[in-house]
Backbone as numpy.savetxt, mean C-alpha at the origin, in Angstrom:
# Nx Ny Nz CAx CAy CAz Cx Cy Cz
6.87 -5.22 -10.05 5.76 -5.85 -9.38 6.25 -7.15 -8.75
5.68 -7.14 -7.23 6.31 -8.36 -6.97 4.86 -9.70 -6.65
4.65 -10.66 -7.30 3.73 -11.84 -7.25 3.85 -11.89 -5.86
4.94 -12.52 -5.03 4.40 -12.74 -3.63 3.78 -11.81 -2.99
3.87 -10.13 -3.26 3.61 -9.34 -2.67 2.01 -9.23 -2.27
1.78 -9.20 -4.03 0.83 -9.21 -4.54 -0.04 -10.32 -3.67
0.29 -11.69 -4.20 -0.48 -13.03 -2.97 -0.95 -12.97 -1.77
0.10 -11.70 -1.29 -0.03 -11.54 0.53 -0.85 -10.97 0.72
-1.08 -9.13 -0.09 -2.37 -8.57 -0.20 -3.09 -9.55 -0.51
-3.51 -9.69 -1.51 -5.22 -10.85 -1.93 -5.25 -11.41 -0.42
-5.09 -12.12 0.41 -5.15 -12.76 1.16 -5.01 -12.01 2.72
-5.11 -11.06 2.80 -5.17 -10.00 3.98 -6.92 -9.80 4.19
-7.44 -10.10 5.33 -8.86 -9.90 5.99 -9.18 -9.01 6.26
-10.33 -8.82 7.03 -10.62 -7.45 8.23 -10.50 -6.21 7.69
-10.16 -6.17 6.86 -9.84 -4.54 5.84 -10.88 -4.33 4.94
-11.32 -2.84 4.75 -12.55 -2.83 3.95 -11.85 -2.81 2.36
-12.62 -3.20 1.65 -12.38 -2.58 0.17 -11.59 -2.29 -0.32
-11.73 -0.52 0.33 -10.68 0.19 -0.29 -9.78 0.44 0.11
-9.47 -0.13 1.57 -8.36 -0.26 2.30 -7.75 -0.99 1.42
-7.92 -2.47 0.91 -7.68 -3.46 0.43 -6.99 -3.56 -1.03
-7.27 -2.08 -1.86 -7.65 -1.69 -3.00 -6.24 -0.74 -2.95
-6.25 -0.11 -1.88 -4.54 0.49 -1.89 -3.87 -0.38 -1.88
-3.97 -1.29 -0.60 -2.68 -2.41 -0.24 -2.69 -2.97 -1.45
-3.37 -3.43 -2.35 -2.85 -4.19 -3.35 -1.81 -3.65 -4.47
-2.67 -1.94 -4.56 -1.98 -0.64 -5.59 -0.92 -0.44 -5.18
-0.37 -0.86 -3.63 1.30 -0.99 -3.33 1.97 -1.57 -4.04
1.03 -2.88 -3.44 1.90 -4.52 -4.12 1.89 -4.59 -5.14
1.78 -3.76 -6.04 1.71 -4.07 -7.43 3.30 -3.29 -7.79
3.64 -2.53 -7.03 4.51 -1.25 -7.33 5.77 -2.10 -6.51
5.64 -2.65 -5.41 6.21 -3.67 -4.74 7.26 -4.37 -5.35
9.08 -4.81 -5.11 9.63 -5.15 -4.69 9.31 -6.48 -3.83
10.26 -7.36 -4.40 10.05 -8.76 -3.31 10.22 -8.62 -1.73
10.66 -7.42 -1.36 10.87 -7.04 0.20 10.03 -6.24 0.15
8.85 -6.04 -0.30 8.05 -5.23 0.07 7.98 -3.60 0.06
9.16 -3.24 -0.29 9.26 -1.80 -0.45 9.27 -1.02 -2.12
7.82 0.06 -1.86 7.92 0.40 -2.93 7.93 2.34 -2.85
7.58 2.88 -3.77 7.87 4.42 -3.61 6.78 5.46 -4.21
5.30 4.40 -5.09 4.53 5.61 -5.78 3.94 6.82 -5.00
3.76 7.61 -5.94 3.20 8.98 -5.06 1.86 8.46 -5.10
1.33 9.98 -4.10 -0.33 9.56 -3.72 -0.85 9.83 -5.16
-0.54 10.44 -5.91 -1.30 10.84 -7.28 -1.42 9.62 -8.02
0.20 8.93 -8.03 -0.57 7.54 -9.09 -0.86 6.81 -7.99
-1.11 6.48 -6.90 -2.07 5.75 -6.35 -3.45 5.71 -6.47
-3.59 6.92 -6.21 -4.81 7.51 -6.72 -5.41 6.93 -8.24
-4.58 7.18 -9.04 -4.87 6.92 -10.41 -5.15 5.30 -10.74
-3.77 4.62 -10.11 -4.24 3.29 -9.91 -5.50 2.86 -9.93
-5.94 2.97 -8.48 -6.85 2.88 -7.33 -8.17 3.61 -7.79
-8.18 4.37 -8.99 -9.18 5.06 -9.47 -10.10 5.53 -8.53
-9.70 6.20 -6.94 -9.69 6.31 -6.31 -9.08 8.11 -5.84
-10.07 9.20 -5.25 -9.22 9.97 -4.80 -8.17 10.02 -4.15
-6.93 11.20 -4.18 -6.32 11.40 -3.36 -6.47 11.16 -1.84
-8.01 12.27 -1.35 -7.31 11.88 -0.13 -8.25 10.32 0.56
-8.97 9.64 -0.38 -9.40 8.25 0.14 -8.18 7.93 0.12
-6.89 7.69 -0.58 -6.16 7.16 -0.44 -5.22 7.24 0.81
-5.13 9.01 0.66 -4.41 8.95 2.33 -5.18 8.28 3.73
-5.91 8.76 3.64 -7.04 7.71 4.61 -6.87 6.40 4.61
-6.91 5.89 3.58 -6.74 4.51 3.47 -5.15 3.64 4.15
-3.93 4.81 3.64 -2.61 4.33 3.68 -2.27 4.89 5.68
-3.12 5.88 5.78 -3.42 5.80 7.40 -3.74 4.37 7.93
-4.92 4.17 7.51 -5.69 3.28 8.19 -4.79 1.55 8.21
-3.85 1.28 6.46 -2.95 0.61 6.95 -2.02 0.41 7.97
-1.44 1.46 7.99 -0.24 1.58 9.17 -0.55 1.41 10.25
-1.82 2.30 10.67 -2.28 1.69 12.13 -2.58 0.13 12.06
-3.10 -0.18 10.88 -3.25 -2.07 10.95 -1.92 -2.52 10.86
-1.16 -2.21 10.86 0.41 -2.88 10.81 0.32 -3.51 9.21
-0.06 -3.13 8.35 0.00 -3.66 7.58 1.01 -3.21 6.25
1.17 -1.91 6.37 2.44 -1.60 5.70 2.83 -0.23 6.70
4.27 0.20 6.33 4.91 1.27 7.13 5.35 2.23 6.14
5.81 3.22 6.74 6.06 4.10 5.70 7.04 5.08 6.16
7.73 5.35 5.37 9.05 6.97 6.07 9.23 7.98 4.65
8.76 9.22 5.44 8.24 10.20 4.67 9.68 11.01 4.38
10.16 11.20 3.02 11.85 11.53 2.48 11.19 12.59 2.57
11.38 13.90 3.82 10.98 15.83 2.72 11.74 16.02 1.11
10.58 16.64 0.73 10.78 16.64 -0.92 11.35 15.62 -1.38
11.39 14.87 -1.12 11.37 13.08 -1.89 10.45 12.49 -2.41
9.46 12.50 -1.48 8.18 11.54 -1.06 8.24 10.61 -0.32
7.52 9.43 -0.28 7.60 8.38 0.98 7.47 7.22 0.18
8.32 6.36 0.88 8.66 4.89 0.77 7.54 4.32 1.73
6.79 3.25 1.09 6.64 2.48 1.91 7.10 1.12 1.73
6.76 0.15 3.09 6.98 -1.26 3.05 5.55 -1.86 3.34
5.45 -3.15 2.81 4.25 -3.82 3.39 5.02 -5.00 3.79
4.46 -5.34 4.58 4.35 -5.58 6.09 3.39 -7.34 6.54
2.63 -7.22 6.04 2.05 -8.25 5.30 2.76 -9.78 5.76
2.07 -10.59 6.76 2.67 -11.82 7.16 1.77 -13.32 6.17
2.79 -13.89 5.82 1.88 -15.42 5.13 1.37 -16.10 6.69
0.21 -16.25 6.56 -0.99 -16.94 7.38 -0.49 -18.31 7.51
């Protein structure tokens, strides 16, 4: 878990809820560079939150520039957040 990560989410606007509610379920999983690797299932679980709210949700980041992501076949996907201090 990375604290700054974490700080940057809390402090991200304009995003609903549960948009807000993933980005944080990143940052918690988060690396001080921002890159972390959970699947949608423990996001989900996290986030106490369905599966696919979550994909929706981790959509709706990326188009906000707010984290990125590169999908490993049969790996799973890494993401980064993205996330600028104000």
């Amino acid at each position: 878990m990375s604290i700054m990560q974490m700080v940057l989410a809390w402090k991200v606007r304009d995003v609903s809820g549960t948009d807000k509610l993933v980005l944080l379920a990143l940052a918690d999983w988060a690396n001080d560079e921002g890159l972390c690797w959970p699947s949608l299932d423990t996001l989900a679980e996290k986030s106490s939150l369905n599966r696919r709210t979550v994909m929706n949700a981790i959509g709706r980041l990326e188009n906000a520039g707010l984290i990125r992501r590169e999908i490993l076949t049969g790996k799973g996907t890494k993401y980064w957040i993205t996330v600028k201090d104000n």
